[in-house]
C-alpha positions, 0 to 999 in steps of 0.5 A: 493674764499677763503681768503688770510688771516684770523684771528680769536680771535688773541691775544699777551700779552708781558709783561706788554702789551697787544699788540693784545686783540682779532682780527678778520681780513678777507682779500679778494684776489685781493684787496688793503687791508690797516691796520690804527693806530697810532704807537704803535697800534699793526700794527707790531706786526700782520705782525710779527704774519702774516709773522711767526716771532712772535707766537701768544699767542692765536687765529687762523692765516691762511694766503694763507691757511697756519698756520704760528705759524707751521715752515714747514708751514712758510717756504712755505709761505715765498716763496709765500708772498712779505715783505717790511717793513718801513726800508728794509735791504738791503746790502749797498755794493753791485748794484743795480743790484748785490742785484738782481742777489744775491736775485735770488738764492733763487727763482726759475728762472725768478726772475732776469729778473723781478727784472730788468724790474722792477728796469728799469721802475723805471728808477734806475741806475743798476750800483749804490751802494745801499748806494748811493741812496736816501730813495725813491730809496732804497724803490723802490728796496726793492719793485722790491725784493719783487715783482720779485718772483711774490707773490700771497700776498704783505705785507707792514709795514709803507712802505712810512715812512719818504719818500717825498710826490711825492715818497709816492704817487707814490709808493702807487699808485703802488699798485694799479697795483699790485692788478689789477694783481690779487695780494693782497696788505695787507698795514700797515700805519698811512699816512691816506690820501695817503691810502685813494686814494688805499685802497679798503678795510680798518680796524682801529687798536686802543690798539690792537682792531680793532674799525671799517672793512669794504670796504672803499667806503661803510664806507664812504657812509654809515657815515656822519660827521654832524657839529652843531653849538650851542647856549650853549655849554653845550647843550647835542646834542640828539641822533638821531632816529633809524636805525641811531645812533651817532658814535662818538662827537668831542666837541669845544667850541659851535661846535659839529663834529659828526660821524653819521652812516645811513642817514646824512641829516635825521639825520641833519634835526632833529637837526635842529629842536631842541631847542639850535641848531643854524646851522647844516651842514653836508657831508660825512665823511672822512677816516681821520675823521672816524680815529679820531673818533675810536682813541679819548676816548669819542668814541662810536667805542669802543669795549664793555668790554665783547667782544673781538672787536667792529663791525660796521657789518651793513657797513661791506660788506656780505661775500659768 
């Protein structure tokens, strides 16, 4: 099957920023697909572009395989794409269920009858003035808008910010039934633990770069994190013998976390060793821990100055 987007050298160069510098994304149909990065990272500004809000100043976007840099392009993918961002607008003065039966006159019929199974499986009082509920429910009802034309692609930007953790969990879980329908979710957030639970497949942005792609379960896998314990901090920890290689080292004092992609233990066993190592653990990596090794300066994530984006290609899944 095609994706449902593909991106290839996406560039935005704002003034005095360089939002975008290179991306290439591939997001496959049916899948819970979740963009990690701090703020400020570029998350926004790629939905912007994936959405046809914003043009981008280079690079190739096909998302549902419409171009959404055209106008009479974007206009057809609205209509089959759903948006939630981190602070829906929404008409305070109006229901619950009068939001509903307003957004239904813009979508072909059936949309107001899946809006309310929706808002009654929330169990959300359909008689309520949206400035009367709290951030949690008016997050709830920003989804049923979205879901309720039945759109072959969800897109949401940061949508659990500022919700409480029960909420957070619940709503992301909710994904997980969007995607079992054959819907694709393509989730931005920096709530690392919560996507760890749905994501099937992720990507790290960092300064517009993405530093690491891949299916979430074959990341996690195929890296371990390795803690050594020094005699001398000032030991040098040695690099490990191919096909394995050392990702990323997060020194403090005479402990030494290190991101190893390829066979962990091998790789402990030979630390374990070498002169200067008193002890080595070592497990599988966290996404968390995999997040904090492709943001932190001394990381070996890092794209090369000649290319366009760092890939990690031998953990990223084969493509048909």
């Amino acid at each position: 099957m095609s994706d449902i987007i593909s991106i290839q050298g996406l560039e935005m160069h704002f003034r005095g920023c360089d939002a975008l510098r290179g991306i290439d994304l591939h997001v496959e149909p049916g899948t819970v697909f979740a963009l990690l990065g701090e703020n400020g990272a570029g998350k926004t500004t790629l939905i912007r572009i994936l959405t046809g809000f914003q043009r981008p100043s280079a690079g190739q976007v096909r998302v549902l395989g419409l171009d959404p840099t055209r106008s009479d392009e974007s206009l057809k993918l609205r209509q089959r794409v759903g948006y939630v961002s981190d602070a829906p607008a929404l008409y305070d003065w109006m229901t619950v269920n009068e939001i509903g039966w307003f957004a239904s006159s813009f979508y072909p019929d059936g949309y107001l009858e899946r809006y309310r199974d929706s808002i009654a499986s929330y169990e959300l009082p359909f008689d309520r003035k949206i400035k009367h509920l709290s951030k949690g429910q008016r997050a709830k009802v920003a989804l049923s808008l979205a879901l309720a034309h039945d759109p072959e692609l969800l897109i949401l930007d940061e949508p659990t910010s500022g919700l409480d953790p029960i909420v957070r969990r619940e709503f992301l879980e909710s994904m997980i039934a969007v995607a079992a329908t054959g819907r694709t979710v393509f989730l931005s957030s920096h709530q690392i633990a919560e996507v760890e639970r749905v994501a099937d497949q992720v990507a790290i942005l960092h300064r517009g770069r993405v530093h690491l792609r891949g299916n979430l379960s074959e990341l996690k896998e195929a890296i371990s994190m390795v803690t050594v314990s020094l005699t001398d901090p000032l030991i040098a920890i040695p690099e490990p013998s191919s096909p394995a290689k050392l990702l990323a080292e997060i020194r403090e004092g005479r402990q030494v976390q290190c991101v190893v992609q390829g066979d962990g233990d091998e790789v402990a066993e030979l630390w374990r060793s070498a002169s200067g190592i008193a002890h080595v653990d070592v497990r599988s990596a966290t996404l968390e821990e995999l997040f904090v090794a492709c943001t932190r300066g001394d990381s070996k994530f890092a794209p090369r100055k000649e290319t366009a984006e760092a890939r990690v290609s031998s953990m990223e899944p084969q493509r048909s």
